[in-house]
N, C-alpha and C positions, 0 to 999 in steps of 0.2 A: 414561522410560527413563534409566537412571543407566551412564555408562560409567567405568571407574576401571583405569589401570594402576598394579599392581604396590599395593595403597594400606596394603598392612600391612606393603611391604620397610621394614627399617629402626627400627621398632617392637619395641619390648621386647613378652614373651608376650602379660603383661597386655591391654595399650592395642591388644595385635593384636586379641585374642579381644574386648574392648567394643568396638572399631571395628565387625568383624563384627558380633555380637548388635545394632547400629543398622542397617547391611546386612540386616540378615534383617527387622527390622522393618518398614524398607521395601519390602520385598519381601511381606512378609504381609499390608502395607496396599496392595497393589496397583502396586508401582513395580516393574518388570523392571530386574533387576542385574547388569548383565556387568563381570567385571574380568578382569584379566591376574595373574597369581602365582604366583612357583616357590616359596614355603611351603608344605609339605606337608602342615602342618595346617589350611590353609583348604580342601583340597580336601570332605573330611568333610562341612563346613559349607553345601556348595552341594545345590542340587534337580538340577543339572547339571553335567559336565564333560564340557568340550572337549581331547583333549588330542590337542598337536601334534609333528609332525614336525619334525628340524633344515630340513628343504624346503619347511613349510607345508603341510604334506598333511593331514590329519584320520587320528589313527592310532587312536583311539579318540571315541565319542560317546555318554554316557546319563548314567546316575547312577552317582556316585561308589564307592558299598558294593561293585558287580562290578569295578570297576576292576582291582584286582589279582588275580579268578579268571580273567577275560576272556585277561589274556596269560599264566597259567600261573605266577605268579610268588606272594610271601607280600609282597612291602613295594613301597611304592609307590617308592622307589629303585629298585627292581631291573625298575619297569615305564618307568625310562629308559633303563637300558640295554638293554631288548626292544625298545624303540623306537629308539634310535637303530641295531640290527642292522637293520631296518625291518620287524618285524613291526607287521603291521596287524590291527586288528579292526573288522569291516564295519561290525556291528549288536551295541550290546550287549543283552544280552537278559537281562530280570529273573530272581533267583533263582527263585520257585516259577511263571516262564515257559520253565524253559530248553528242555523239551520243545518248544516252539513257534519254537526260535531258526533254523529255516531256513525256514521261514513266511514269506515275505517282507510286510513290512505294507503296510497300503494307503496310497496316497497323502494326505498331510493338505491339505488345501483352504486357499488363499493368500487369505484372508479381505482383500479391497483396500476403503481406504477411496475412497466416491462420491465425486465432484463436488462434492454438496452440503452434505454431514459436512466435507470440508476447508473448503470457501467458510468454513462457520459456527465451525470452531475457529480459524482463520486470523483472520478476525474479531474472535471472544473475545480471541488472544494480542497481536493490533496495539493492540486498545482495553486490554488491562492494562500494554502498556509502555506506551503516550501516558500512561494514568493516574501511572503509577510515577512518570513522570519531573515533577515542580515545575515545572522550568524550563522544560519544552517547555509544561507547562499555562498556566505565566505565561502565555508569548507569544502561546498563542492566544487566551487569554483577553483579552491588553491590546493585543494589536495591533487588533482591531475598537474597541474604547474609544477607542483615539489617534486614529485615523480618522473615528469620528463627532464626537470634539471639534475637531478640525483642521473638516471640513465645517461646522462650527456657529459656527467663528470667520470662515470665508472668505466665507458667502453671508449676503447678508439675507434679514430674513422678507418673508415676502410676491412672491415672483419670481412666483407665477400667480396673484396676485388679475387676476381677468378687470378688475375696474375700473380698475388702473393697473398691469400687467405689467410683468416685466423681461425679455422674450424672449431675450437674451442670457444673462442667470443662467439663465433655464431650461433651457436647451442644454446649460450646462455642469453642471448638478447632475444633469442625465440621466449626463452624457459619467464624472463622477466617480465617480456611484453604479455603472456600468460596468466603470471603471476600476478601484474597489473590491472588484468580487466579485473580479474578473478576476485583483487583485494576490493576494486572499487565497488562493484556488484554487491559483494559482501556487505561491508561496513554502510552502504549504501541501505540495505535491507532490514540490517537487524534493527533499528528502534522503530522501525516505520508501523509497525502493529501492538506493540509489546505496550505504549504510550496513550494507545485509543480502546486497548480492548473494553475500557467500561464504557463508553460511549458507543462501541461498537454491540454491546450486549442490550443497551436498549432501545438500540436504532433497529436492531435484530427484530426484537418484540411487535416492535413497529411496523414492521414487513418488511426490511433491509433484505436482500438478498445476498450469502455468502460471496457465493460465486462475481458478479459486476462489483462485488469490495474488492476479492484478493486482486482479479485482473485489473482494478482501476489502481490501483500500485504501481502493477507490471508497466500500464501505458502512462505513469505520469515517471514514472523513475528512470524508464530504459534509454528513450532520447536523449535524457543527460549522458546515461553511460554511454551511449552511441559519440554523442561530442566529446568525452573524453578520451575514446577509444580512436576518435579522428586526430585528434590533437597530438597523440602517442603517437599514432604513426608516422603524420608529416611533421614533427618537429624533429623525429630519430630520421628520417627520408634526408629532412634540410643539413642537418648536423651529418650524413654520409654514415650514417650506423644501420642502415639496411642499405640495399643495392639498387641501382639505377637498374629498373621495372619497368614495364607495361599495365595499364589500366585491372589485368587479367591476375596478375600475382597480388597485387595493393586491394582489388575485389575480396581476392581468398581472406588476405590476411585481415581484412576487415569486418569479413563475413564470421569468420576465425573466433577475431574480440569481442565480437558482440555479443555470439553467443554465448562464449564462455561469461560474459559478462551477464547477460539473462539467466544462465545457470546457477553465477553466484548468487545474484540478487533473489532468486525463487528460492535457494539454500538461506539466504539471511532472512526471508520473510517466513519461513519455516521454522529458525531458529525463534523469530521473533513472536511466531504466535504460540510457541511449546513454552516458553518462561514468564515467568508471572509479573515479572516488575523490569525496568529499564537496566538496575545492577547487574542483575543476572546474566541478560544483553550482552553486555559491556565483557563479560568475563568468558562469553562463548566464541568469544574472537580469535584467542590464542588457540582454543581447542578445535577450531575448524581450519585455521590457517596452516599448522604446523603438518596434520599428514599432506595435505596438498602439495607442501616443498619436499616431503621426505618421499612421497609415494608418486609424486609428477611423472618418472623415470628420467629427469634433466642431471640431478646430480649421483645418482645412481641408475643406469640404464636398466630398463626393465630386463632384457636378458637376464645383466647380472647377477638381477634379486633371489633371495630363498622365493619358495613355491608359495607360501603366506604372504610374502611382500607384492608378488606378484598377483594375489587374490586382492588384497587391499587396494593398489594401483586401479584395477577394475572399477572400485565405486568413487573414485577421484577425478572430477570432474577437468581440473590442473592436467592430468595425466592427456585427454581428448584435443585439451586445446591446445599444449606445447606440440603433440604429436599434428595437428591441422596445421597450426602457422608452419613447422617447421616443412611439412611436406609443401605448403601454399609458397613458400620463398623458394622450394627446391634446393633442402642442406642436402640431399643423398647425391643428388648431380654435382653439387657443388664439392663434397668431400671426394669423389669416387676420380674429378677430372680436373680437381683444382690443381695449382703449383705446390701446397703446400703436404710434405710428404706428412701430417701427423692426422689426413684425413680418413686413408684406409684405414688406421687402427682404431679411430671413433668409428665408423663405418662398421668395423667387424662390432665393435662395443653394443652400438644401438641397433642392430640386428634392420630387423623391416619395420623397426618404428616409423620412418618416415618415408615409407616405400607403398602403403596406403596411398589411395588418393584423399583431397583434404574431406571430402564433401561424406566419408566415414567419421570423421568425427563430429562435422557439424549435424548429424543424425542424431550420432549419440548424446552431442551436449541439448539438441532441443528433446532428443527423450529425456534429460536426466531434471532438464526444467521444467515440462507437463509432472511427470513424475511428483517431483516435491513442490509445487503447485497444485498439485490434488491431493496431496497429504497435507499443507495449509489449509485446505478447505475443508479437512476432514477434523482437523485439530480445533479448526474457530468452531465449526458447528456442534462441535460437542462441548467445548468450554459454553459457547452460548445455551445449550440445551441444560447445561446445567448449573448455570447462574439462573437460569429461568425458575429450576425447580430448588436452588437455595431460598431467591423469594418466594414462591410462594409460602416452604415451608416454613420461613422469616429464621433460618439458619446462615 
């Protein structure tokens, strides 16, 4: 749908008339053309005319050819001045219909697009902007790249050979690969709402549905982070920084990233539809990333915590997934029967963090993504309800 005011004022005849003839083609290829114009030779040219009152009223509605039998008059000048005495015309009614013009017609049916037709073009248009834009592709593309080469300069090989472990690196290449989905999901999230909400306010009006907006986020963003969360683990797999596995551990830990990855990403689309402008965005990164390192329980085992650190860990999403991957690779068998004697003493540290099986925390990280996924939906629909009632009251 194509909106245009006034788009031929000002144009010599020429360049008016080939403006239109591309107008009409649009329109014959299927684009619907609304414009504004007090040129009186484009009315001719329309399938329809609206014409309006100095009040905004509707003083006439159909096609253009009755227009000036409709108010009695011979030139469409002289059906401004019928209008502005305020004659009106109800229903214009075609030439070889006029027998029929107090026939009142039937009503025409308000064809609403589903739930699941918006979810899928909502979808379509999020995934042709990310495509459009280089730069946004760069960064997704190179921020997993910087990340697996940073991981690959920081750890050594070998942290779970059972014959000579490093229970310590192991802990942390869990706590990292955590902290990874966790970053990417994030950063991933936060501008993705915060950049559209005016477009989103009167697509609203329009009969947008919240609900197929936030989820069509969810399904145009996650299969990236899904590829980035493959990319993490078989390049730390190649490089010998996790252990030579079965299909059944590399599952977990994959099942693991995702979701922590889906939890962050519902956490930054959350973040992103509670702030007003993009800055804001930008500056709620450090404020959600920093308890997720501090309260994970990777660099401070939850045992060890006061009973408040211990309450905070609970609504940390970091906390669920370091504790999944780590039980998914099996650290507790690995520290309790490695070679390396400095396993029991982490072992007694981290208590039954990773004595759980993993498929408790992938519970909790998809409740904690429904969760702030329906608090999104609860924040748009109210910024929308009330940009609605700023216009009307033109505050």
């Amino acid at each position: 749908m194509l909106f245009l005011d006034e788009p031929t004022s000002g144009l010599d005849p020429v360049t008016g008339a080939a403006l239109l003839r591309t107008l009409r083609a649009l329109a014959e290829d299927g684009t619907t053309v609304v414009l504004t114009t007090h040129t009186l030779a484009d009315l001719l040219r329309g399938d329809q005319v609206v014409f309006l009152s100095p009040d905004g009223e509707v003083a006439y509605a159909g096609e253009p050819g009755p227009l000036c039998g409709a108010f009695g008059v011979g030139t469409v000048e002289e059906v401004y001045e019928a209008v502005a005495q305020g004659v009106r015309v109800e229903r214009a009614a075609p030439p070889d219909d006029a027998h029929h013009a107090d026939t009142p017609s039937p009503p025409v049916p308000v064809r609403r697009v589903g739930a699941l037709r918006q979810w899928a073009l909502l979808t379509r248009r999020g995934t042709a902007l990310l495509l459009h834009n280089r730069l946004s592709v760069a960064v997704l593309a190179g921020s997993p790249v910087m990340i697996v080469a940073m991981f690959a300069v920081l750890f050594r090989a070998g942290a779970f050979d059972r014959a000579a472990p490093d229970p310590g690196s192991t802990a942390m290449i869990m706590f990292w690969i955590a902290f990874g989905a966790f970053f990417f999901g994030l950063t991933y999230g936060l501008l993705q709402i915060c950049t559209e909400l005016p477009v989103l306010r009167r697509e609203w009006l329009a009969g947008l549905r919240i609900g197929p907006y936030v989820a069509s986020k969810l399904t145009t963003m996650l299969p990236v982070l899904a590829v980035a969360d493959v990319l993490l683990l078989v390049v730390l797999r190649a490089l010998d920084r996790l252990p030579a596995a079965g299909w059944g551990t590399y599952g977990s830990l994959f099942v693991s990233s995702v979701l922590a990855s889906a939890a962050a990403l519902a956490l930054g689309l959350l973040a992103s539809a509670a702030v007003t402008e993009p800055g804001q965005a930008t500056l709620m990164l450090p404020l959600l990333c920093f308890p997720q390192v501090l309260f994970s329980g990777a660099f401070v085992p939850v045992p060890r915590m006061t009973g408040a650190g211990e309450a905070i860990s609970w609504a940390m999403t970091n906390r669920w997934a370091f504790e999944a991957l780590g039980s998914g690779v099996g650290l507790e068998s690995l520290w309790r029967t490695g070679a390396s004697p400095l396993g029991p003493p982490l072992l007694d540290s981290y208590g039954d963090s990773f004595g759980h099986p993993a498929s408790r925390g992938w519970l909790i990280l998809a409740g904690f993504a429904v969760l702030f996924l329906a608090v999104t939906w609860a924040v748009l629909v109210r910024k929308c309800r009330e940009g609605a009632v700023r216009s009307r009251t033109g505050r």
